[in-house]
C-alpha positions in Angstrom: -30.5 25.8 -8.6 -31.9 25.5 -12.2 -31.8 28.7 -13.0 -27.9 29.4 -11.2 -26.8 26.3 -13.2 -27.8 28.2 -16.8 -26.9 31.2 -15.9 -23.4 29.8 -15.3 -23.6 28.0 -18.4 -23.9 30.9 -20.1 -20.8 32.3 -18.8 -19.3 29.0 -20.1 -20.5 29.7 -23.5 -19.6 33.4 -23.4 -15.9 32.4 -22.3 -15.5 29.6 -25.1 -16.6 32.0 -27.8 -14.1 34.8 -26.5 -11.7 32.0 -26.5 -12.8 31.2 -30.3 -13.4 27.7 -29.3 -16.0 25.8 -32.0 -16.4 22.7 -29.8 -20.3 21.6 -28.6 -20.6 22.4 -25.0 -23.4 19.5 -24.3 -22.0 16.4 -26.5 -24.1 13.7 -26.0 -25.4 15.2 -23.0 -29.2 15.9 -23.0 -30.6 19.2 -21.3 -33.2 16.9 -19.0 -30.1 14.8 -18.0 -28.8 18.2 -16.6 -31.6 19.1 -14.8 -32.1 15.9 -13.3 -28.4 15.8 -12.1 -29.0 19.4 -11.1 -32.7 19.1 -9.3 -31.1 15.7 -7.6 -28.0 17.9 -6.4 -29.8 20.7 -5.1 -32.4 18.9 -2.7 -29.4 17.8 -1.1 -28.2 20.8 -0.8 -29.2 23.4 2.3 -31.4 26.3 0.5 -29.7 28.7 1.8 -26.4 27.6 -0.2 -28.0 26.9 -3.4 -29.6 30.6 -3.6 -25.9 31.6 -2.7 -24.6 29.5 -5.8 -27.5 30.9 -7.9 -26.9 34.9 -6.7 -23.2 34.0 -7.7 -24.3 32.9 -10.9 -26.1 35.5 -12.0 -23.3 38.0 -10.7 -20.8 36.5 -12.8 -23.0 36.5 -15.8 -23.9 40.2 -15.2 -20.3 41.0 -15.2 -19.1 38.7 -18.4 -21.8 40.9 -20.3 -20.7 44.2 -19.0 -16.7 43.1 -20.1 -18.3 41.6 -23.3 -17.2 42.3 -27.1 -20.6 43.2 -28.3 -19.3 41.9 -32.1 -19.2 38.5 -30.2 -23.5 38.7 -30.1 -23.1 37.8 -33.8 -20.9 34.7 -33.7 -22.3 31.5 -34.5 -22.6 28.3 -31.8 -22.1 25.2 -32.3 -25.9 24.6 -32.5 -26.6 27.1 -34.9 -28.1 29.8 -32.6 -25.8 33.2 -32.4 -24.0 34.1 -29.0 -27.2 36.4 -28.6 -29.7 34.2 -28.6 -27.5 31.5 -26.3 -27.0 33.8 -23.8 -30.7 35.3 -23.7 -31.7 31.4 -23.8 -30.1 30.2 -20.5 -30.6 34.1 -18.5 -33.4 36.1 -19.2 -35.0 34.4 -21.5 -35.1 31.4 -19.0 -36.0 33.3 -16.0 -39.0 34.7 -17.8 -40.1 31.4 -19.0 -40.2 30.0 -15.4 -41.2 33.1 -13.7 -44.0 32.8 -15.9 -44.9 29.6 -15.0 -44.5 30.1 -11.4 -46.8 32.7 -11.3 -49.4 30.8 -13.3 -48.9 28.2 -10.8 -49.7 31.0 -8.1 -52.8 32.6 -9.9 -54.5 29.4 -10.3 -57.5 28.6 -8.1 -57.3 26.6 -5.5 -58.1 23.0 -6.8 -60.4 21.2 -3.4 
């Protein structure tokens, strides 16, 4: 569900910035506040439908980068960071970072 919830972000970002639109997409809303909402959301939510939501995430990320104006990589966020580095933040960049730590998590002796 975390990961489905970025990925969608992204798409938000990616849309906003073909729109032109300069506004902050997380005003006064902090990034642990999300994943709370989104972590209390999902484990009421059958697993089954949240890796749907996820898979449809991703998918409609994949396809806003196939359709995307590469020149739009270059434009500058809100916070600073280019449309590059946004997008690579909440997609690959994220799902590296936690399948990282999933697998350190997995490759860890067994604590007794």
């Amino acid at each position: 569900a975390h990961l489905g919830y970025w990925a969608g972000h992204a798409v938000e970002v990616i849309h906003r910035t073909e729109l032109g639109s300069e506004e902050e997409d997380l005003i006064g809303t902090a990034v642990d506040d999300i994943n709370a909402t989104v972590a209390r959301i999902a484990r009421d939510t059958p697993l089954a439908t949240v890796q749907r939501r996820e898979a449809a995430s991703v998918e409609a990320l994949v396809d806003r980068l196939r359709a995307l104006d590469p020149a739009l990589l270059s434009v500058a966020l809100p916070d600073g960071a280019t449309l590059d580095q946004g997008i690579r933040e909440d997609g690959s960049d994220h799902y590296r970072e936690h399948a990282e730590e999933l697998r350190a998590v997995l490759e860890a002796p067994a604590r007794g």
